[in-house]
C-alpha positions in Angstrom: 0.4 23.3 28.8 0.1 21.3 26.0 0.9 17.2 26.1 3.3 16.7 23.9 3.9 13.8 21.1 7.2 12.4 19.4 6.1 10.9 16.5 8.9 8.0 14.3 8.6 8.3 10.7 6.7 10.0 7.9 4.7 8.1 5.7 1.1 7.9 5.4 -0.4 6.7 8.8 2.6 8.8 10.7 1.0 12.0 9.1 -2.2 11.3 9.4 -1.6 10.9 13.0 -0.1 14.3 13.6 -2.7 15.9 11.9 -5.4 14.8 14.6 -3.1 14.6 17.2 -2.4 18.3 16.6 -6.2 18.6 15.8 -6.8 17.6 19.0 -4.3 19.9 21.3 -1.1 17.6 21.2 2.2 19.2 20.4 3.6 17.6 17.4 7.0 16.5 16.2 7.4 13.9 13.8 10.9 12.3 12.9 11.9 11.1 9.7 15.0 9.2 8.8 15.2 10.0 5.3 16.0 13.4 4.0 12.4 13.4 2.5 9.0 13.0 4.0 6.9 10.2 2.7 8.2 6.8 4.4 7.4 4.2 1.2 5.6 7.0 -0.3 8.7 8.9 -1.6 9.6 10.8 -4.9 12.8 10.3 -7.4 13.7 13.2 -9.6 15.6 12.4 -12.2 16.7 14.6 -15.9 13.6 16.0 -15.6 11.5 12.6 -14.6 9.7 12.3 -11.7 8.4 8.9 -10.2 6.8 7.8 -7.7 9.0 5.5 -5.5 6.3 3.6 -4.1 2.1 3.5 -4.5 1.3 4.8 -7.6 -2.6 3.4 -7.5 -5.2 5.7 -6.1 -8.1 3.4 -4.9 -10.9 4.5 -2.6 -11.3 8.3 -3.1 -13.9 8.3 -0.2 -11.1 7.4 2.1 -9.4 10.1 1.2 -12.3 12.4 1.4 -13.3 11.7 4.6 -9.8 12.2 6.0 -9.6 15.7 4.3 -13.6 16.1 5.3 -12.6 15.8 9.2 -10.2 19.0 8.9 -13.1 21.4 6.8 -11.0 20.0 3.7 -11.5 18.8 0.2 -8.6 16.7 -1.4 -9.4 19.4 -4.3 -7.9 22.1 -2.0 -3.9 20.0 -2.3 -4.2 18.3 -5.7 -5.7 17.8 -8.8 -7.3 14.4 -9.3 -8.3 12.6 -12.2 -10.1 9.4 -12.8 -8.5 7.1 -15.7 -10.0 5.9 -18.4 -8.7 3.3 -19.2 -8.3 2.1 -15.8 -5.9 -0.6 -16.7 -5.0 -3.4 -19.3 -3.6 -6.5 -18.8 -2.1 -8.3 -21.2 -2.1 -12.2 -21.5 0.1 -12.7 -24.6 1.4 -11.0 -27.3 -0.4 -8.5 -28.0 -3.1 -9.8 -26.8 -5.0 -7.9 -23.8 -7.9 -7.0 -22.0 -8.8 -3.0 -21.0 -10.7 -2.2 -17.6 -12.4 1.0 -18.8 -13.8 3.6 -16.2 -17.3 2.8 -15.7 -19.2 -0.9 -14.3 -20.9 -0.6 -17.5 -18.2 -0.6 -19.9 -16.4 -3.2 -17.9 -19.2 -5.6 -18.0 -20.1 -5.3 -21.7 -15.9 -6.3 -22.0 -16.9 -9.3 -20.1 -19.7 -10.6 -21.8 -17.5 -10.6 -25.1 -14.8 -12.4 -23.5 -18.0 -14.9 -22.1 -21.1 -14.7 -22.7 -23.4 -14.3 -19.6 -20.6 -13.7 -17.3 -21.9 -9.5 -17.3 -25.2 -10.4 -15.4 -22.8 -12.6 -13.2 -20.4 -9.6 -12.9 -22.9 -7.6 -11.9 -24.3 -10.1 -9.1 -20.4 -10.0 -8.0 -19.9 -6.2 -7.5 -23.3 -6.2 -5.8 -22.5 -8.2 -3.0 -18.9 -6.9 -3.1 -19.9 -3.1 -3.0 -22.0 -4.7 0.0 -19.2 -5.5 2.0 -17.6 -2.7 1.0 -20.2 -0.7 2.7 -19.4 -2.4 6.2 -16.0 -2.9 5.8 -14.4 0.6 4.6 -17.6 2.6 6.4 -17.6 1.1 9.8 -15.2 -1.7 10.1 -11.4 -0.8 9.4 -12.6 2.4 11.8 -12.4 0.2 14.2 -9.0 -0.5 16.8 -8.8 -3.6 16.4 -9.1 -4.0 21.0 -11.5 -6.9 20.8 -13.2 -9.3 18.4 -16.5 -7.7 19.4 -15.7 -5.1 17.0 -16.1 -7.2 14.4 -20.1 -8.5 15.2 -22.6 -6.3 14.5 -25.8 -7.2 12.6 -24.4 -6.7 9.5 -21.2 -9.2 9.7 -23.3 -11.9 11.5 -25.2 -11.9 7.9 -21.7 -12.1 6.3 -20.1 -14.7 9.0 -19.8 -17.2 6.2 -17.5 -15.0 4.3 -15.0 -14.8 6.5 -14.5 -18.7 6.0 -14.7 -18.7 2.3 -11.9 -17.5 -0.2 -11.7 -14.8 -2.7 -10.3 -17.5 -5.3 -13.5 -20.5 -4.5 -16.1 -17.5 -5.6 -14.4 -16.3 -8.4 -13.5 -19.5 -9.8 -17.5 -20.4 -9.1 -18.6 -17.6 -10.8 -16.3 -17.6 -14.0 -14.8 -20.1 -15.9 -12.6 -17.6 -18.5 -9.5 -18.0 -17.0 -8.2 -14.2 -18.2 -11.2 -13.0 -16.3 -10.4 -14.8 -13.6 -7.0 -13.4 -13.1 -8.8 -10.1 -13.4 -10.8 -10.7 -10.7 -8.5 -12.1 -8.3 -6.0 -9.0 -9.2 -7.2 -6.6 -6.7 -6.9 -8.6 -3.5 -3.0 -8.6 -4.3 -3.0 -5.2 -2.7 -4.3 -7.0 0.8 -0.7 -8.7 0.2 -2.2 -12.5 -0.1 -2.8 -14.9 -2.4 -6.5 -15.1 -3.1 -6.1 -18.9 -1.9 -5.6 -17.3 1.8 -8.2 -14.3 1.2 -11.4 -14.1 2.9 -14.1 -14.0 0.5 -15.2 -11.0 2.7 -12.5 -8.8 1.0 -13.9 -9.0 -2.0 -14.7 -5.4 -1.4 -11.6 -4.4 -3.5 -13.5 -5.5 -6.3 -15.8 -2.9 -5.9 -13.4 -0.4 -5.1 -11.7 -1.6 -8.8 -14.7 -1.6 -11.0 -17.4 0.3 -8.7 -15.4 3.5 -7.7 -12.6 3.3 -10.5 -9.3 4.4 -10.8 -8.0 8.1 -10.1 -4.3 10.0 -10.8 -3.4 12.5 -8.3 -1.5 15.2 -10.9 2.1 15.3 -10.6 2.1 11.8 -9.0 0.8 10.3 -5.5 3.8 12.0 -4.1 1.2 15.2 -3.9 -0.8 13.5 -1.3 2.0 13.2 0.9 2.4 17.2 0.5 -0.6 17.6 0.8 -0.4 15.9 4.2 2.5 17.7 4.9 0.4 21.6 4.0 -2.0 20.4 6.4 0.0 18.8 9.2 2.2 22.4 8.7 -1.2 24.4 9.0 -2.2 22.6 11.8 1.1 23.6 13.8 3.3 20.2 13.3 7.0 20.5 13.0 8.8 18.0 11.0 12.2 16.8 11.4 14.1 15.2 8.6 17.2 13.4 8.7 16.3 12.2 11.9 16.8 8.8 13.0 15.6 7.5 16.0 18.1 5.3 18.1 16.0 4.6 20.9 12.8 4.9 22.8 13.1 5.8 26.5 11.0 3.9 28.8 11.3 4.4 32.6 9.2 2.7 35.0 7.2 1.0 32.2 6.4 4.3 30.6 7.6 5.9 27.5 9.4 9.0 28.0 10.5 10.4 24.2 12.8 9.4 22.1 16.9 9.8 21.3 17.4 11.1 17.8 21.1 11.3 16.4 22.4 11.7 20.3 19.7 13.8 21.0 17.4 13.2 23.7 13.6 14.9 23.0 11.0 14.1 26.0 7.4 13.8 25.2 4.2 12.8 27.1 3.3 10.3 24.4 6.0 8.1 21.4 3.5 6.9 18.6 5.6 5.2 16.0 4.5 4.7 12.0 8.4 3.0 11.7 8.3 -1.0 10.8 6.6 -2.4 13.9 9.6 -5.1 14.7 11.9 -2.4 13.7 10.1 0.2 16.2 10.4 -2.6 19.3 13.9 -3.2 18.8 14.3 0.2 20.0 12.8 -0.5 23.1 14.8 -2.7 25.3 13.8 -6.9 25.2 11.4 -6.7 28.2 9.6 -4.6 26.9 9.2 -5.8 23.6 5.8 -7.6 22.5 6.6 -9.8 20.3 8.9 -12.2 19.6 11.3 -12.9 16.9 9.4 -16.2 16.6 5.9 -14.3 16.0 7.4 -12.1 13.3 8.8 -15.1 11.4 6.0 -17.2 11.4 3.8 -14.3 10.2 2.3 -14.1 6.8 4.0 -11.0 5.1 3.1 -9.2 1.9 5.3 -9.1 -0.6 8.8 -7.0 -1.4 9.5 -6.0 -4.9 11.9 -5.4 -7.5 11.3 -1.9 -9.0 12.6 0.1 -12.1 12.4 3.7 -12.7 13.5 4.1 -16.3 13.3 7.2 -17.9 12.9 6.4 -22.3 13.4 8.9 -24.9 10.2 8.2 -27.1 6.5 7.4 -26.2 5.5 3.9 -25.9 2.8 2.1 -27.8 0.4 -0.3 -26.8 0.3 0.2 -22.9 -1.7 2.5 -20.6 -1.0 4.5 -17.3 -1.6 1.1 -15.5 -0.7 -2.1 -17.4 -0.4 -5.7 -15.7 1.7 -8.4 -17.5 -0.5 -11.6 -16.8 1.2 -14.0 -19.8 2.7 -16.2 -17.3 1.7 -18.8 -14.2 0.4 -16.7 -11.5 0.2 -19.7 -9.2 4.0 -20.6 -9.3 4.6 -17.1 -9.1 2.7 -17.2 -6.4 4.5 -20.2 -4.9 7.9 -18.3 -5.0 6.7 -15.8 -2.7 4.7 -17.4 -0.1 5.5 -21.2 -0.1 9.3 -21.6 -1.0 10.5 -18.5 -1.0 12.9 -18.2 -3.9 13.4 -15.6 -6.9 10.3 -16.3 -9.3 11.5 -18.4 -12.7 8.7 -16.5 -14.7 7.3 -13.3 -13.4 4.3 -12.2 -13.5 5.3 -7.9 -13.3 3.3 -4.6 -13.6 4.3 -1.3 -15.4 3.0 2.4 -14.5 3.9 4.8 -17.3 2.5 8.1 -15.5 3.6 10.1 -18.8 0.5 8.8 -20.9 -1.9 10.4 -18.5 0.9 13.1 -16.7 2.6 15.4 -18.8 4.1 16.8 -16.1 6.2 13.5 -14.8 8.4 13.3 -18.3 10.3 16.0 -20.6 8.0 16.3 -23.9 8.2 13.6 -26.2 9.5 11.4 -23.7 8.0 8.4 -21.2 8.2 7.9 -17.5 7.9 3.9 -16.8 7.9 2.4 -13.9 8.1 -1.6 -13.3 7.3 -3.7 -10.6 7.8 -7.5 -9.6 6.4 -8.6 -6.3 9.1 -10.7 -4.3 9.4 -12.8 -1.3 10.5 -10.9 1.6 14.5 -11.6 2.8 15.5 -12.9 -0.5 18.8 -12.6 -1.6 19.5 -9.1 -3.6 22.3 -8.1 -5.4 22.9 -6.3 -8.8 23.8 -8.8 -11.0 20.3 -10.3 -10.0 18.1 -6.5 -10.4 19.9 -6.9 -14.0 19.2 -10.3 -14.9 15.0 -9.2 -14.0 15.2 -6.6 -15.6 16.3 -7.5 -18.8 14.1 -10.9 -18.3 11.0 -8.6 -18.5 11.9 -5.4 -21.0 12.5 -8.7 -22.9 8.9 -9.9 -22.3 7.6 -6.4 -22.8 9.2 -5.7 -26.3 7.5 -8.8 -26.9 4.5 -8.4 -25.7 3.9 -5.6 -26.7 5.6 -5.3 -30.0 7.9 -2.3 -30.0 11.9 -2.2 -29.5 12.2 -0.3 -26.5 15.7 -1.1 -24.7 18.0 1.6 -27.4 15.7 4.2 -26.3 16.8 3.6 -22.4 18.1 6.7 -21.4 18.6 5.4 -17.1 17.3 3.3 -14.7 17.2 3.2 -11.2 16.4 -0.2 -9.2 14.9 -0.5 -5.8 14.6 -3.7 -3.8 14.9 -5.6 -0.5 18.0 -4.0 0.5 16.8 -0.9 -0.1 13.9 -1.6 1.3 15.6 -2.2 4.9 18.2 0.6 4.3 15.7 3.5 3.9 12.7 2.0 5.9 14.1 -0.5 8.5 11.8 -2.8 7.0 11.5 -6.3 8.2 13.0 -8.4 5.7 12.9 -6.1 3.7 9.3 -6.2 2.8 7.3 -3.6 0.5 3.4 -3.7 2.0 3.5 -4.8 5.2 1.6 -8.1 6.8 -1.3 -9.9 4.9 -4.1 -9.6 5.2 -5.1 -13.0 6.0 -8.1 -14.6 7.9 -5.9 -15.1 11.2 -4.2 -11.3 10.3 -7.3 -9.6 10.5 -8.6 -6.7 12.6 -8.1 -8.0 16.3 -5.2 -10.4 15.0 -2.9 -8.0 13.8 0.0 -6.1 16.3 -1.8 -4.0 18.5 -1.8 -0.3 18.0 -1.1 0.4 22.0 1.5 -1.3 23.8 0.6 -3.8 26.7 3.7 -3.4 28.0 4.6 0.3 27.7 2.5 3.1 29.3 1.9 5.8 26.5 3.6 4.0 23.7 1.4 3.7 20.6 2.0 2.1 16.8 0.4 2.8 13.5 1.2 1.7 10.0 0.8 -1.0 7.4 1.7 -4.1 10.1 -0.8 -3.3 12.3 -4.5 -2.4 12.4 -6.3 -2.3 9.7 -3.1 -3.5 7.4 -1.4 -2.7 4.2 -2.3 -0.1 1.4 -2.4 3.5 1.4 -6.1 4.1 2.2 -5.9 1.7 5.1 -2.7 3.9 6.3 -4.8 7.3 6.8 -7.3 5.1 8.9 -4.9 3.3 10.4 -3.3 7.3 11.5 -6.8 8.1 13.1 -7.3 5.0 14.9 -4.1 5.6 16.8 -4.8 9.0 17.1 -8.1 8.4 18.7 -6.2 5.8 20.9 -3.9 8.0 22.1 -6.7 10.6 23.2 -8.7 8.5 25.0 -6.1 6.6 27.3 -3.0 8.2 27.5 -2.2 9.6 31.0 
């Protein structure tokens, strides 16, 4: 007879999971709270929109590849991808911007005219950043995250002095063009820290930026959920929706299943992909792991502000991916780690799918969405989502030089309280915990319980952290975890 595994939630890591957890022999069924699949991954239809709710950047295609790879599969046989070109712009005043183009080449020639001799530096940069790259997304993030001893091998003991340094010192060593600097510091914001607190090791995201580029999944990065979905349904997983999960039953120090709307369901094994804190609170207090105490003095990525706004013409002067850059980053920066407070002067992003995606707007029309990253547990209420959001349409109209708010035809907001509503997220945050030198690897929440026999964890607050591509790893790792000790 088959073991069988209740699995709590359905985003990323959760699906992942079941797919090598059914790979492997287990009986699968994963619960989902929402009436859609996806966890932060979601979709919003709207008057013939469609946005993605959550991460709309698709970095590291060989992550994806190998997860697809390990089940006979190609990401080509769920969705269609395509790589951007231009990656990105960011704009540092009125119209006045800098575009990442698609190849190192391009990017480097757009460097030397912004400073000259910065492209041989550039070069030097991504080489040792593709470097890490090569031990950190190849080898390392496979790893559980059990021990420290995971983390020396012969190639980190080479890089030991990387772990000590910080993204911003190299940068800032390297290049003295402050818009280039900003450029270059961008990437580790999707680690969830300020590159102050970042390891110089994880300057790998550099290469995955201007090394391996910048892809769209066709139709949105909702498709890779799907396409999670198609395979976890191939594979024999059943999927519950509108299924919250009020408790998990532990007798005798061992999990038992879970209670879902009043409705007991016994397994061998509970893995849960839910909020870490939130998933212990279902768990009685003794045999919780951590403490209210070790959550709050955590480092946490950001939450966010979001706008899905639906416009009845096409806009000028922006691409797929556009970063607003024309104010402080550092007291941005301030208001979400140090004193956490509502930011006086955003720094925001916008995504307008549309440009690229036909298929995400009615003809003629544009798809934006528009992000500002937030301190986790601030206050939220919709007289503030409105006073940000004008504050930046403002900025952008500006900035970019084109009336946009009279062609407005909706918007829909998304922030902390939404955050905890639909994802039980602590404090509401949007990407989990940081990726900080002492919230690395071993450091993080452990993916199997000390305290609970059978009880396993995966997502974005634990092992290897925050980020989609990190999420399917994250998946395997518990996966693997749960093969190899659960009795």
């Amino acid at each position: 007879m088959k073991s069988t595994v209740n699995i709590i939630g359905s985003g990323f890591a959760s699906l992942a999971a079941s797919c090598y957890l059914a790979q492997a022999g287990y009986s699968v069924t994963v619960f989902e709270k929402n009436s859609t699949i996806g966890g932060r991954a979601r979709q919003l239809k709207k008057d013939g929109f469609s946005f993605d709710i959550g991460p709309t950047w698709y970095w590291m295609p060989d992550v994806f590849e190998r997860f697809f790879s390990d089940f006979n599969k190609k990401p080509s046989n769920y969705y269609t991808l395509e790589k951007l070109n231009p990656a990105y712009s960011v704009y540092f005043g009125k119209n006045d911007y800098i575009t990442i183009e698609d190849t190192l080449e391009k990017i480097a020639a757009t460097f030397e005219t912004e400073e000259p001799g910065s492209s041989n530096l550039l070069y030097g940069f991504i080489e040792k950043a593709k470097s890490n790259y090569n031990i950190a997304i190849k080898d390392l993030v496979y790893k559980p995250g059990l021990s420290p001893i995971e983390l020396i091998t012969p190639q980190t003991i080479n890089k030991l002095n990387q772990f000590f340094g910080t993204i911003k010192k190299d940068v800032r060593k390297a290049f003295k063009n402050e818009r280039l600097v900003k450029i270059l510091e961008f990437p580790v914001l999707f680690l969830g820290a300020k590159p102050s607190d970042t390891p110089s090791f994880y300057s790998f995201m550099n290469y995955a930026d201007f090394g391996l580029g910048t892809f769209h999944p066709k139709k949105g990065m909702y498709q890779v959920i799907l396409a999670l979905q198609n395979l976890a349904h191939e594979l024999g997983v059943k999927i519950k929706t509108d299924s919250p999960v009020e408790q998990i039953i532990v007798e005798n120090g061992k999990a038992l299943g879970i209670v879902s709307n009043g409705t007991t369901y016994t397994s061998d094994i509970v893995l849960s992909g839910a909020d870490y804190h939130h998933s212990e609170t279902l768990l009685e207090p003794e045999y919780r792991q951590y403490s209210e105490s070790y959550w709050n003095n955590k480092t946490f990525a950001p939450s966010s502000l979001l706008f899905y706004v639906g416009f009845d013409k096409k806009l000028k002067h922006v691409n797929h991916h556009t970063l607003f850059f024309d104010t402080d980053f550092d007291s941005h920066a301030k208001a979400i780690y140090d004193e956490p407070s509502w930011p006086k002067n955003p720094l925001f992003y916008a995504s307008f799918p549309s440009i690229t995606d036909t298929s995400v707007a009615p003809n003629g029309n544009e798809a934006g969405i528009f992000l500002i990253p937030l301190a986790p547990g601030l206050e939220d209420t919709e007289a503030l989502r409105d006073h940000y959001f004008n504050k930046i349409i403002n900025r952008f109209e500006d900035l970019t030089k084109q009336k946009v708010k009279q062609h407005i035809l909706f918007k829909e907001s998304f922030c902390v309280n939404d955050f905890i509503k639909d994802y039980n997220s602590y404090k509401g945050n949007a990407y989990g915990m940081a990726n900080t030198l002492l919230q690395t690897a071993f450091l993080r929440p452990k993916l199997k319980s000390k305290k609970v026999k059978n009880l396993f964890f995966t997502g974005q607050l634990t092992v290897p952290g925050p980020g989609v591509p990190p999420a399917l790893i994250s998946g395997k790792l518990a996966a693997n975890l749960i093969t190899k000790y659960h009795s």
